[in-house]
C-alpha positions in Angstrom: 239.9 2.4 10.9 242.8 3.4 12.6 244.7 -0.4 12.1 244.8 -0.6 8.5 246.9 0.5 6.2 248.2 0.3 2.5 252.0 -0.6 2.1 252.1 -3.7 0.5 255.4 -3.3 0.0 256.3 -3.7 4.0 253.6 -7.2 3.6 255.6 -8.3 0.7 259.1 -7.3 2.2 258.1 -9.8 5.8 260.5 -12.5 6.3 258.8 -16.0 5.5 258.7 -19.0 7.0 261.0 -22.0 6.1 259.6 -24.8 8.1 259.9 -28.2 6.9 257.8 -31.3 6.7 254.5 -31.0 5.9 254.4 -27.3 6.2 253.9 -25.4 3.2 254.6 -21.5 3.8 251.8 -19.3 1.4 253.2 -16.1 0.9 251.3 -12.4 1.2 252.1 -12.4 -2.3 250.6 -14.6 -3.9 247.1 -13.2 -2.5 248.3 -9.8 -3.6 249.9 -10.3 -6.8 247.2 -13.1 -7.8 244.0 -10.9 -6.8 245.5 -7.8 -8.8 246.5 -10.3 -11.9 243.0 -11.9 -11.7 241.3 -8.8 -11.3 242.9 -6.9 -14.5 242.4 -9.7 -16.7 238.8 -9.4 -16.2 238.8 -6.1 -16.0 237.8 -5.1 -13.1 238.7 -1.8 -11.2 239.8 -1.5 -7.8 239.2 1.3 -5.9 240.6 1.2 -2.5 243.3 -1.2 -1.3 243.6 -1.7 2.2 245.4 -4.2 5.4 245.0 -5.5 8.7 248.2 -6.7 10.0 249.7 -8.4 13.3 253.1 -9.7 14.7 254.8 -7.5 12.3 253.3 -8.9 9.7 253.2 -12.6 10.3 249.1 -12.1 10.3 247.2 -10.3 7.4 243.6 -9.5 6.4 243.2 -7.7 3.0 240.7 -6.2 1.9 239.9 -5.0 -2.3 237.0 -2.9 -3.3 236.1 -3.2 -6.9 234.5 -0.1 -8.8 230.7 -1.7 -9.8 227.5 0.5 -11.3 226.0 0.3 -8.1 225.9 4.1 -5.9 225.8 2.8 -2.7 228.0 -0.5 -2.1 231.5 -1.9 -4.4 232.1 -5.3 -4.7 234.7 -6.5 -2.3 237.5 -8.9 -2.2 238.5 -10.3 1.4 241.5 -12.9 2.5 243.7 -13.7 5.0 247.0 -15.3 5.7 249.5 -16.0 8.3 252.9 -17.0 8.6 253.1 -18.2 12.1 250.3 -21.0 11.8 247.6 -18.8 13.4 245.3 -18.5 10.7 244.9 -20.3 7.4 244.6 -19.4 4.1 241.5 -18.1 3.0 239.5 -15.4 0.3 235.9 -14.8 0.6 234.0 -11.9 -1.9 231.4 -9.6 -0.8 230.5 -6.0 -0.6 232.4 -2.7 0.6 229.4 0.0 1.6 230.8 3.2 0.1 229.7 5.7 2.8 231.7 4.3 5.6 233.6 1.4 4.3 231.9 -1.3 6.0 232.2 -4.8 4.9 229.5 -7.3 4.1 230.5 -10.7 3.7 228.2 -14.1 2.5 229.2 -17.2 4.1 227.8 -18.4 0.7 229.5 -18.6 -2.6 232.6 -20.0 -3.8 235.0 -19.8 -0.5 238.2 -21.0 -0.1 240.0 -21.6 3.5 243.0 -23.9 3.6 246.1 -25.0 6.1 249.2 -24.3 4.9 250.3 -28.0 4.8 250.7 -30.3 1.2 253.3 -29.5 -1.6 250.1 -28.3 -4.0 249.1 -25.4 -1.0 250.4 -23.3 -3.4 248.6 -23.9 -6.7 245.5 -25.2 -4.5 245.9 -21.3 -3.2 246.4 -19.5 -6.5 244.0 -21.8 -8.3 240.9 -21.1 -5.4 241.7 -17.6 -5.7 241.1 -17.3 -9.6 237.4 -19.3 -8.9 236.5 -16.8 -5.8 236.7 -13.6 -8.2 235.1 -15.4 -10.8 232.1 -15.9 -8.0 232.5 -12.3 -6.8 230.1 -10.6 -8.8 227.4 -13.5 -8.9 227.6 -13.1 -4.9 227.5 -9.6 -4.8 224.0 -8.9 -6.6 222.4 -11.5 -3.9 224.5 -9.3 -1.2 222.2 -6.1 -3.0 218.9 -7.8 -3.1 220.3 -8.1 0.8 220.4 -4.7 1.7 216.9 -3.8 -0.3 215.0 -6.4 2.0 216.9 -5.3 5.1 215.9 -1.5 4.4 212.3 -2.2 4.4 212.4 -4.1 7.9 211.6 -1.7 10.3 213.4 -2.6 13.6 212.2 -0.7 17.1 214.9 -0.2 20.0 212.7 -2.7 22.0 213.8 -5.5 18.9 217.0 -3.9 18.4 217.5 -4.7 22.6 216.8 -7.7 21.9 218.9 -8.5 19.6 222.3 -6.8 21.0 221.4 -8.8 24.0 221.3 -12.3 22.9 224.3 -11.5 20.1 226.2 -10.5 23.4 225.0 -12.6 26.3 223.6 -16.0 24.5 225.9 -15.8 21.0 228.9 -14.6 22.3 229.0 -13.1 18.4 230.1 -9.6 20.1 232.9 -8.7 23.0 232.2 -6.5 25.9 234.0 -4.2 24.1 232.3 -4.2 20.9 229.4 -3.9 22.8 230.0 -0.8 24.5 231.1 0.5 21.3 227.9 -0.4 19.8 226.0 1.4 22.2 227.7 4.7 21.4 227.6 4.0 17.5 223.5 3.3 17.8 223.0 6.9 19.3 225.9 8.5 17.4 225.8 7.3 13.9 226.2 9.9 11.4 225.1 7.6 8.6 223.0 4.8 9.7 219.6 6.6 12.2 216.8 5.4 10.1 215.1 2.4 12.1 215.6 -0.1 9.6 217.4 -3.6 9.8 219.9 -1.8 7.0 221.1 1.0 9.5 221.1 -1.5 12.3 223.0 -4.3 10.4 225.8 -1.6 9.7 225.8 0.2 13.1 226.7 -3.9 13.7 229.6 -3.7 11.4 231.0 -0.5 12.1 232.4 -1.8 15.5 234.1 -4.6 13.6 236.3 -2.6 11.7 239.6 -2.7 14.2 239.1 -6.3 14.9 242.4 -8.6 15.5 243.0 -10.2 12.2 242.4 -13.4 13.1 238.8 -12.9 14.2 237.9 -10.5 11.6 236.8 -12.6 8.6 235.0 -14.9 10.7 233.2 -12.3 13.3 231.8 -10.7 9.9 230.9 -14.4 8.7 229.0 -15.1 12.0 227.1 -11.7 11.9 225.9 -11.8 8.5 224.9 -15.0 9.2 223.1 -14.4 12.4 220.8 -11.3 11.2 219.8 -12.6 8.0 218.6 -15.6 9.7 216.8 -13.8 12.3 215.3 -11.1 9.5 214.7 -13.8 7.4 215.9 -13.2 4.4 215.2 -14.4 0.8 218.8 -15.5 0.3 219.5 -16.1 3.9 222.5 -18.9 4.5 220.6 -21.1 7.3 223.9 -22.5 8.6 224.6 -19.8 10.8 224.2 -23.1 13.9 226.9 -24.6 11.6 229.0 -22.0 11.1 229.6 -21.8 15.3 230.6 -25.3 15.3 232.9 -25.0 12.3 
């Protein structure tokens, strides 16, 4: 994960907008300061702290994992914000897998995205915020019974192929370059070589992890989606058609 890193003080220190009209600017702190508040005051512990930035700054992806009982995945705590109109406003929960640190993010759940237009962005932000951690952990046992189903699917490289091929060439979910990183992570993988849909789903992620922040979130979104349609899972979204056109 060579493009992340954990000075929030340089997030916090990046000149903000001052547009007028419409535009409302949301500041990096709010997520930041907001997410730790929420987060002590129900007592949760976060682990690891880590960002995603762009244009000095203007574009950020954070991402929280919170301590929880299970051995194998944290709960997680995603957003995003810019400064320069590029991406909205959003905060999504999920789950942080503790071996390598990929990400596995519902598109279900209580999710907030918003423009950063209206006098009340501000306390529509913060407000959204407080209901997505209080979702978090609801969100993340349905991201575990996730990972059991997936670990009993046994995937072969002729279904494995298939997939790769039609998340590249039909879906468009992966770039060339993903791809070819892909490749090398299926035959490389220190962690993830048992031919399950588990190892496969997170050879998926792995190649996420130095995306451009304002693809991240939603290139996670479309992936989970996609695979837990086509291994049909219990809690499977069925929107993943939607999500493309949204």
């Amino acid at each position: 994960m060579k493009n992340w890193e954990t000075n929030e003080d340089f997030l916090k220190s990046v000149e903000k907008p001052t547009y007028e009209g419409r535009y409302c600017a949301i500041p990096h702190d709010l997520f930041i300061d907001e997410i730790n508040n929420q987060l002590a005051i129900k007592g949760m512990e976060i682990e690891s702290k880590k960002y995603l930035v762009a244009n000095r700054g203007q574009i950020m992806i954070g991402e929280y994992g919170i301590k929880a009982d299970d051995t194998e995945m944290n709960i997680s705590i995603s957003f995003r914000n810019s400064y320069n109109k590029q991406v909205s406003a959003a905060i999504k929960s999920g789950a942080i897998v503790l071996v390598c640190s990929n990400g596995m993010y519902s598109i279900r759940g209580e999710s907030f995205k918003r423009k950063h237009l209206g006098v009340d962005a501000f306390a529509d932000t913060q407000r959204n915020i407080s209901l997505s951690i209080e979702s978090a952990e609801k969100e993340y046992k349905k991201l575990l019974q996730d990972r059991d189903e997936l670990k009993e699917i046994t995937v072969t490289k002729k279904i494995i192929a298939e997939l790769v091929g039609d998340m590249y060439l039909n879906e468009s979910i992966i770039t060339e370059t993903q791809l070819s990183l892909l490749k090398n992570e299926l035959k490389t993988s220190k962690h993830f070589t048992e031919d399950n849909a588990w190892c496969f789903y997170n050879n998926v992620t792995e190649v996420l992890k130095d995306n451009h922040p304002m693809n991240y979130m939603r290139q996670h979104l479309k992936v989970y989606s996609y695979l837990s349609d086509n291994f049909d899972l219990t809690n499977r979204p069925k929107i993943y058609k939607q999500l493309l056109l949204s």
